[in-house]
Every structure is written in structure tokens, then in C-alpha cells.
N, C-alpha and C positions, 0 to 999 in steps of 0.2 A: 493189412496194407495201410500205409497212412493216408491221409485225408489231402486234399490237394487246401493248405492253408491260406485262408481269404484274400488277408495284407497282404502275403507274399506274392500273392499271385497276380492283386491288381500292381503291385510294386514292379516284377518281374516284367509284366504285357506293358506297363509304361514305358521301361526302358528301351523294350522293342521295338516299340512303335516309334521313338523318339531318335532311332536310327533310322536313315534315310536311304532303303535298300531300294533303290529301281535298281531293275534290271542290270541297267549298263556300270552300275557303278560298284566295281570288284572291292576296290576299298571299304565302302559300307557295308556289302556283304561280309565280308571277313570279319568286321567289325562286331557283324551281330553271332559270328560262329566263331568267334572268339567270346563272348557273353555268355553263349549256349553250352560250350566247351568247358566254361569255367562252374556253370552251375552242375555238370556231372560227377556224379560217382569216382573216383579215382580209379577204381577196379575195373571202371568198362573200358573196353576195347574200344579204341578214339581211331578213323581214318578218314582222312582228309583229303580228297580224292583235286586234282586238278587238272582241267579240260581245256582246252584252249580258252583261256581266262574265266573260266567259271568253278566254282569250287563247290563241290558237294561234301555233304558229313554224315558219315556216319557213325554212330554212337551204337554198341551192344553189350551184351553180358559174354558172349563168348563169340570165335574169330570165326565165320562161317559166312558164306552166302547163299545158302541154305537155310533164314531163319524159319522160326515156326509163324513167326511174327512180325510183320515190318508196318511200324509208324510212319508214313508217307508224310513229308508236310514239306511246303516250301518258304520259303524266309524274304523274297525278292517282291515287291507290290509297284506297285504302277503310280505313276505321279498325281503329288496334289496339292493343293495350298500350302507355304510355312506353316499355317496353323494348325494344319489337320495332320503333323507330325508331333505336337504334343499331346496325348490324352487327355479326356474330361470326361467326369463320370457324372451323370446324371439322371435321378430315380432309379440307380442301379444297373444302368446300361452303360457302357464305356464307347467312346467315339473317338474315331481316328481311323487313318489310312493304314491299313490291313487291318483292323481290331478283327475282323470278318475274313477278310482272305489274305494270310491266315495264320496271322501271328498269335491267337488266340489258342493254338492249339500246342505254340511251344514247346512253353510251361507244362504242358500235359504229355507232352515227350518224353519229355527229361524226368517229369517226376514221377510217368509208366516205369521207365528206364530202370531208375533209383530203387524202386520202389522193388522190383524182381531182383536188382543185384544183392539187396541187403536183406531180403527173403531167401535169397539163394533158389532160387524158382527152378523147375526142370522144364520151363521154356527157354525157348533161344526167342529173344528181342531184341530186333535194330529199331532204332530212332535213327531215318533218315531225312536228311532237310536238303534240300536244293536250293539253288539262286537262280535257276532263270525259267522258272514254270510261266513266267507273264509273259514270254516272247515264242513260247512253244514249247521249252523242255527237253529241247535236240540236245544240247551239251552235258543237262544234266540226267533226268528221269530216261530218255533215251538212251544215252550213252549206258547206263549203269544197266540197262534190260539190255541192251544188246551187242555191247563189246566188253564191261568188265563181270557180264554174265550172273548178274544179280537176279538169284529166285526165291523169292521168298514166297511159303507153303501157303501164303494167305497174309495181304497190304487191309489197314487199317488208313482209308484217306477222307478225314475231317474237311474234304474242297468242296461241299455240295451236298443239297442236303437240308436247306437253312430249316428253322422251325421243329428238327428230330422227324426230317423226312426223310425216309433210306432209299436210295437213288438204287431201282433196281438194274437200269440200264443207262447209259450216256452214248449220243449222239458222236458219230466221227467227224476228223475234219479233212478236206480236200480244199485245198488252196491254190486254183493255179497263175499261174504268170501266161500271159499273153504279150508277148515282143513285136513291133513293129519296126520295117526301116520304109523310111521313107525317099523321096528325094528333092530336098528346097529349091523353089524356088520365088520370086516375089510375086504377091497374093495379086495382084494384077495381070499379071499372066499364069493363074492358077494352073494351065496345060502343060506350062514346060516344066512340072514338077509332079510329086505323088504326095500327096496326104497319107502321113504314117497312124495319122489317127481315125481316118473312114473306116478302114477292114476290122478296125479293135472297135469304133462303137458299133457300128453292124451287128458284127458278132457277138458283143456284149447286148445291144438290143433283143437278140432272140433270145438269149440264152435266159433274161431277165421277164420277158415276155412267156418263156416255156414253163419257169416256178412261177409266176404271177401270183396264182392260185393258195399255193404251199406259203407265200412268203405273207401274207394276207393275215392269216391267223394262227394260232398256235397247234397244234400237231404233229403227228408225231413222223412228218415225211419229210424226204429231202429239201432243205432250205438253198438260197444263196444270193450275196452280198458282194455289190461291185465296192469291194472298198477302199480302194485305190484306180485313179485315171489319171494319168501324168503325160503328157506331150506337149512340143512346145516353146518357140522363145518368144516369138512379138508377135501380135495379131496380123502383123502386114506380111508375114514369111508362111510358105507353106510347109506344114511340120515335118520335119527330117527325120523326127527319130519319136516312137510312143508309146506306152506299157500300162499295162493294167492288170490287176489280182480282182482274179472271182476267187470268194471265200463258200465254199459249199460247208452243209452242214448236213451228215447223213445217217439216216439207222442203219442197224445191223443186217438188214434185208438187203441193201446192193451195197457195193465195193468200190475202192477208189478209182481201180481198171476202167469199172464200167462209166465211170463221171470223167475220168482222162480220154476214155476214148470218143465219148458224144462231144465233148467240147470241139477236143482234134476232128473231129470227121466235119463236124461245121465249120471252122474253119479253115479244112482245105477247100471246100465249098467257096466262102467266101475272097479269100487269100490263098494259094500254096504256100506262099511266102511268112506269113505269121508264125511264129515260131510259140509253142505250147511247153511247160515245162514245169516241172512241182515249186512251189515256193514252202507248201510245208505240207504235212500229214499225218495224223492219228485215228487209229482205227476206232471203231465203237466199241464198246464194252456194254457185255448181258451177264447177268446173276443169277446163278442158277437159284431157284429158290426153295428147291426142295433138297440143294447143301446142306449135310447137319450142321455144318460150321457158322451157313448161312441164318439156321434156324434159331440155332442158341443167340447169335447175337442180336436177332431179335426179338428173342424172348427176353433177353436182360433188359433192353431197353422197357420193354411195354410189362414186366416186372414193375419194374423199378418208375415207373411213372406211373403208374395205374391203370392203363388205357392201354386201346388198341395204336399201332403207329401210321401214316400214311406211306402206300410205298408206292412210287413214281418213279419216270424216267427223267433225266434232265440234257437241255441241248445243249450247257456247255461243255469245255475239255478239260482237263485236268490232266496230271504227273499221270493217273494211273492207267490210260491208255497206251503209253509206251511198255504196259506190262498184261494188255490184253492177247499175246499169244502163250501167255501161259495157263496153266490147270489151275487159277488158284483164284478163290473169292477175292472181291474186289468190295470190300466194305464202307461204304460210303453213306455219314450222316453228321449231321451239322448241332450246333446247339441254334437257340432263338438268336437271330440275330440280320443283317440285311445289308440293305443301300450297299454291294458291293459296288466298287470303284465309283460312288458318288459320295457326296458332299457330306453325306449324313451316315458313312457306314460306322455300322456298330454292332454290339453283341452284347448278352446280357450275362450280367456277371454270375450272379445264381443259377443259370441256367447251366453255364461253363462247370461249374465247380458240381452241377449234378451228374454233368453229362463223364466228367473226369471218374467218378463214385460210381456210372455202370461201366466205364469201361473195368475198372478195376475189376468187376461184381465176373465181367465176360473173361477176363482174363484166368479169376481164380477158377471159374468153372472149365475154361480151357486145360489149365494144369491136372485139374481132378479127374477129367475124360484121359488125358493123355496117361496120368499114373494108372488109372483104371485100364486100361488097353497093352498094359507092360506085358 
């Protein structure tokens, strides 16, 4: 298999980075799967999938949603400086918004991709990228797990991980909305009116007060974040109308039910009238670890580096929880690299181009088990 080539590849993560993919902005995403689309194979199988303005792609060697193998990555990154959309490479690390999450792993899509069509591999491989993993992934990683029915036997997802850490479990999310209605009137006769915002901090009070504990230090328990509080026109009006998002963050040990239903129950306590409702949700994902699939691919790494690997759990979210009711490892690990969504995110080039050299190593041992098992 060919070698993922140095220039080209800090050439290629330039250009990427130097598109300006948030989220909201369909144009720029197009922009950069229109780039990604142009560095493929001719022979693979190109679908272009689109969601209520969001665009997913997927790239494979043969037309299946069924692969044996699917490259998870997404193309969409979260806002930052003019500056910190052009690349700079220094002492061999590259800097820029996604260099880390996670336009880094592009180029290592395309050129997995490449790389089996013109071997003629007896794997099936999709290279899949999405556009809106930064705002949740409901249009994209969602919609394709659960309405155009995408299974793939085993997701390859470079979101987590940093340092060649294999993420053996991630934290879910539970995100809810809390609705007020109030009813104004002027803050001088605060009686002839209702504050839409008392029942939402109350309630927010306890519920903040109940994780206190959890939210304090790192562990591996239920978290949660008032991250939004919004009510409100002028200090001298009693507020009419008020909303607020608790964002939970939870292991595999309780369920979204059970975090919908303590919220709801204290706030009928509080309110009847508070109205409770999802603003978003992704389950947790666990790895089996005594998977053989799970096993090889961490033997290739700690092959191929020399060393044993660290394997931990992590509490962000990522594409691949919209793909945790399926039977299928969930492979997640990172090259050296950091400061996501800050100032200084970055990854390190050598590192990138090893970490490309074991997937290779993982793949060709994939093909040899599967021709062995004919």
C-alpha cells in the first residue's frame, strides 16, 4: 500500500483548513466535498447524500451499506479567528482550526480509500465525512444510522483519542429544554404578574446543587451544565416568557429516560406549568475489549509504536454515537495533537503520517483474517 506522502499531505490539510466550514455555512462545506471528491479514485462509488441543508459523502470501493469498514470523519469545525483559517507549521506541528478536529484525518480517507480501490482489496470501505457533527450530527451521522440505514460491520472514528489514546468508552448526551411562560407586568407591582424566570432558576438551582459533587472533578459519573439561561426584556418588566438547556453528560450505567424523568418530576414539584422537552441526545458508547477486531487494532498500534497504548474512556460526543445501537466496534484514537476548539489547536505532522502507516498495517491484517475465514 502506498505511503501517505509528506508535501502532499501537509499541502492537502492546508487547503482544508483554509476553507471556512462552520457548521451553518452549506456553501463552504460543499466547498471542501467538492476538494475531497476531487482527490478520489475515479472507480469509487461517490454519494452525495442531502438533508435538510446539510450534505454528507460518501465515498467506497463498492455500492453497499453494509461495509466491512467505514471512515467516520467530519469536515464542519466551530468558529475562530481569520487567522487561524490559514495553516502554520512549526517544529513540525501544524496549527489551525480543525488541524485536530478534524480535518486531519481527511487526507487519510481518501488515501485508505485510494489505496484498497487500486489494490483491489476484498474489503468493502466507505470514507464517510459529514457537515454538522459540531452542532450535534442529527442531520448528518444520525440521519444516515437511522433513516438511510447505514451499517457498517465496524466505524474507524479519528474524533478522540488525542496522544494514540484508544477511547474505550464515551460519555452520552442528554440535553434538556426547560420552557417558561410567564405573565408581565411592571416590576413595581411585581404581584400583578408571574416571573417566567423563578420556577426555571429553582429548578435549575437543584438540579445544579444535586451534580455539585460530579461536576467538581473529573470522573467518570453523570455531569451537567446550565448552558443556556435566557429571559427577559428590561430590568423594570416582570419576565413574560424564559428557557433554559441543562446539558447532562452520562455513562453507559443510566439512560436518557431516567435523567428526563428526575428533571420532569422536580419540576412538576416546582411548576406543573414548566414545560420539559429534548433539545438533543446521544447515547454512550462501550467497546467490547476482548472483540478480535477490537484486539488487532490494538495490536497494530502498539506493534507499530513500540509500546503498550493508554486505553480510557472520554466525556465528549462524537458522529459515532448515533451508531451505538448497532453490533459493531466503535474504534476510536487520535494521532499527538490538542488545544481543540482553542487558539492553539494543532497536530503533529509525523505523528499523522504514522498513525496513516498503522492504519494501513490494520487494514492489510483485516483483508488476510477475512481471506483466511473464506
Amino acid at each position: 500500500m502506498k505511503n501517505l506522502e509528506k508535501k502532499q499531505y501537509i499541502q492537502d490539510l492546508s487547503k482544508l483548513i483554509a476553507v471556512k466550514t462552520l457548521t451553518s455555512d452549506s456553501a463552504q462545506n460543499r466547498k471542501a466535498l467538492d476538494f475531497i471528491v476531487s482527490k478520489i479514485n475515479k472507480r469509487a462509488v461517490i454519494k452525495r447524500i442531502k438533508n435538510d441543508g446539510v450534505e454528507i459523502l460518501i465515498a467506497s470501493n463498492t455500492d453497499t451499506r453494509i461495509p466491512d469498514v467505514c471512515f467516520l470523519v467530519h469536515a464542519d469545525v466551530v468558529a475562530g479567528r481569520p487567522d487561524q483559517f490559514s495553516m502554520v507549521i512549526r517544529k513540525g506541528i501544524a496549527y489551525g482550526r480543525g488541524a485536530s478536529d478534524m480535518k486531519f484525518s481527511i487526507p487519510m480517507g481518501y488515501g485508505l480509500l485510494n489505496d484498497i480501490i487500486e489494490n483491489r482489496s476484498d474489503i468493502s470501505f466507505a470514507f464517510v465525512v459529514t457537515t454538522d457533527e459540531e452542532t450535534g450530527g442529527f442531520k448528518g451521522g444520525a440521519y444516515l444510522a437511522n433513516k438511510y440505514r447505514f451499517k457498517p460491520k465496524m466505524l474507524i472514528v479519528p474524533d478522540g483519542g488525542d496522544d494514540l489514546v484508544f477511547i474505550s468508552k464515551a460519555k452520552g448526551v442528554c440535553a434538556l429544554r426547560i420552557d417558561s411562560k410567564g405573565i408581565p407586568a411592571h416590576s413595581s407591582r411585581i404581584w400583578d404578574g408571574k416571573n417566567a424566570l423563578e420556577p426555571i432558576v429553582a429548578l435549575c438551582d437543584i438540579v445544579l446543587k444535586r451534580y455539585k459533587q460530579n461536576n467538581r472533578k473529573e470522573s467518570w459519573k453523570t455531569t451537567v451544565n446550565l448552558g443556556i439561561l435566557q429571559g427577559g426584556i428590561s430590568a423594570n418588566q416582570v419576565c413574560p416568557q424564559a428557557y433554559a438547556i441543562l446539558d447532562f453528560r452520562f455513562p453507559e450505567t443510566t439512560t436518557f429516560k431516567a435523567i428526563f424523568n428526575e428533571v420532569s418530576k422536580l419540576a412538576r414539584k416546582i411548576d406543573p406549568s414548566l414545560k420539559i422537552s429534548t433539545h438533543s441526545i446521544g447515547s454512550p458508547t462501550a467497546v467490547d475489549m476482548n472483540d478480535p477486531v477490537v484486539k488487532m487494532f490494538i495490536s497494530s498500534f502498539e506493534r507499530n509504536i513500540g509500546r503498550r497504548i493508554k486505553i480510557q474512556g472520554t466525556y465528549g460526543a462524537s458522529d459515532a454515537r448515533h451508531f451505538a445501537g448497532l453490533d459493531s466496534p466503535v474504534l476510536m484514537i487520535k494521532p499527538i495533537g490538542g488545544d481543540i476548539h482553542g487558539d492553539n489547536e494543532n497536530i503533529s505532522i509525523d505523528s499523522c503520517l504514522e498513525f496513516y502507516s498503522i492504519l494501513q498495517d490494520f487494514l492489510t491484517k483485516l483483508e488476510q483474517k477475512k481471506l483466511h475465514h473464506r
